[in-house]
C-alpha positions as CSV (number, residue, x, y, z in Angstrom):
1,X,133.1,81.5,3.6
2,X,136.2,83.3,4.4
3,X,136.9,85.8,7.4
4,X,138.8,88.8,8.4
5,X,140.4,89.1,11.5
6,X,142.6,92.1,12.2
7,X,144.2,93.0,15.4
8,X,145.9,96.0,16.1
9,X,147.1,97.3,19.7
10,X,145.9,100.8,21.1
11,X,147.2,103.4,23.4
12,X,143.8,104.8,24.1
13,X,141.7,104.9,27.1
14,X,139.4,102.4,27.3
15,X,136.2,104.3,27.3
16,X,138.2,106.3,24.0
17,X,138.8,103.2,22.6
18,X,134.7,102.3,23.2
19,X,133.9,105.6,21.6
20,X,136.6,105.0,18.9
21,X,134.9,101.4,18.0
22,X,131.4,102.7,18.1
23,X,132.3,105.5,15.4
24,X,133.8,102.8,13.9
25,X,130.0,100.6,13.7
26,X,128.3,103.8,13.1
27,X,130.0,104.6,10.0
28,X,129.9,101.1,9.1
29,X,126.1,101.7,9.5
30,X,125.7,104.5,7.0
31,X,128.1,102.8,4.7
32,X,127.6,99.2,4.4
33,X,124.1,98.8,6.3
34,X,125.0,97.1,8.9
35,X,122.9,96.8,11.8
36,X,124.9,96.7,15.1
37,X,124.7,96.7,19.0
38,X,126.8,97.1,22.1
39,X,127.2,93.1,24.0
40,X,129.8,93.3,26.9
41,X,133.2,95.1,25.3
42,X,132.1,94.2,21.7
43,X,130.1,95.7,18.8
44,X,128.1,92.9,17.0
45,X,127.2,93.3,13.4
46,X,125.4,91.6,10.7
47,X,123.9,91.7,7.5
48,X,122.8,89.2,4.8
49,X,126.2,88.0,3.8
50,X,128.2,89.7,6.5
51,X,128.6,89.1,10.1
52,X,131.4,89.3,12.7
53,X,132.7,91.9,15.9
54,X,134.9,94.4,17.2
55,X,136.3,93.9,20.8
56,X,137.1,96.5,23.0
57,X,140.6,95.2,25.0
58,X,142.3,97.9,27.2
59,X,145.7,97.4,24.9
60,X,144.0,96.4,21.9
61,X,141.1,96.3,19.3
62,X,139.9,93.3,17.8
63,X,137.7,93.2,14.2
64,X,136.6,90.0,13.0
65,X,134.4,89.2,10.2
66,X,132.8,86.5,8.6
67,X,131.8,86.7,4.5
68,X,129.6,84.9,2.8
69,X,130.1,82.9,-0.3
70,X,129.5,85.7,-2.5
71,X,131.8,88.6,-0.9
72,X,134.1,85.8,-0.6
73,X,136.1,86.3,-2.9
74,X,135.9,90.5,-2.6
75,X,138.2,89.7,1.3
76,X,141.2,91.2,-0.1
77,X,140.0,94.1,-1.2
78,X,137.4,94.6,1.8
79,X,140.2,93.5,3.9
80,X,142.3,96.8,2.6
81,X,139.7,99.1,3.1
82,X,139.0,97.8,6.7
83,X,142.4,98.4,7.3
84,X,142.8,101.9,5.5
85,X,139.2,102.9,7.2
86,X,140.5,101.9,10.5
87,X,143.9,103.6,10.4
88,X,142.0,106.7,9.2
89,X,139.5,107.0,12.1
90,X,142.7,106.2,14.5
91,X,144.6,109.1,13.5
92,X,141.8,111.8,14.0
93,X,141.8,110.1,17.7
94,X,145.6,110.1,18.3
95,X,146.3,113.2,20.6
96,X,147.5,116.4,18.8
């Protein structure tokens, strides 16, 4: 089993950075099937071979998540597109 855990601050306001993080899950929804739900400040998700969270902080965003043997070895390249996905969605929330 290996696991992704990225951690990147925010300058947002905390209920931006709520509605940034449940974009975040939805689109994760539609694209990986993921079923999710709000528990305290984090999104949960799962699905079969896939589990892990995003916490809200007020200075930063937590994602962590756990693969299963068979994606496994895909973390790098899941890990990239986590990264790329999330930079993406933070630019179209960054003030103009």
């Amino acid at each position: 089993m290996a696991t992704i855990r990225i951690d990147r601050p925010h300058h947002l306001s905390h209920s931006d950075a709520k509605a940034l993080v449940e974009r975040v899950a939805r689109d994760f929804e539609k694209r990986f099937d993921l079923a999710w739900h709000w528990e305290g400040e984090d999104v949960r998700f799962r699905r079969p071979g896939v589990s892990g969270f995003m916490h809200v902080g007020e200075t930063n965003l937590v994602v962590e998540v756990q693969l299963g043997l068979l994606l496994s070895p895909l973390k790098p390249a899941i890990e990239r597109q986590m990264n790329a996905h999330l930079d993406a969605l933070g630019d179209r929330s960054s003030p103009a």
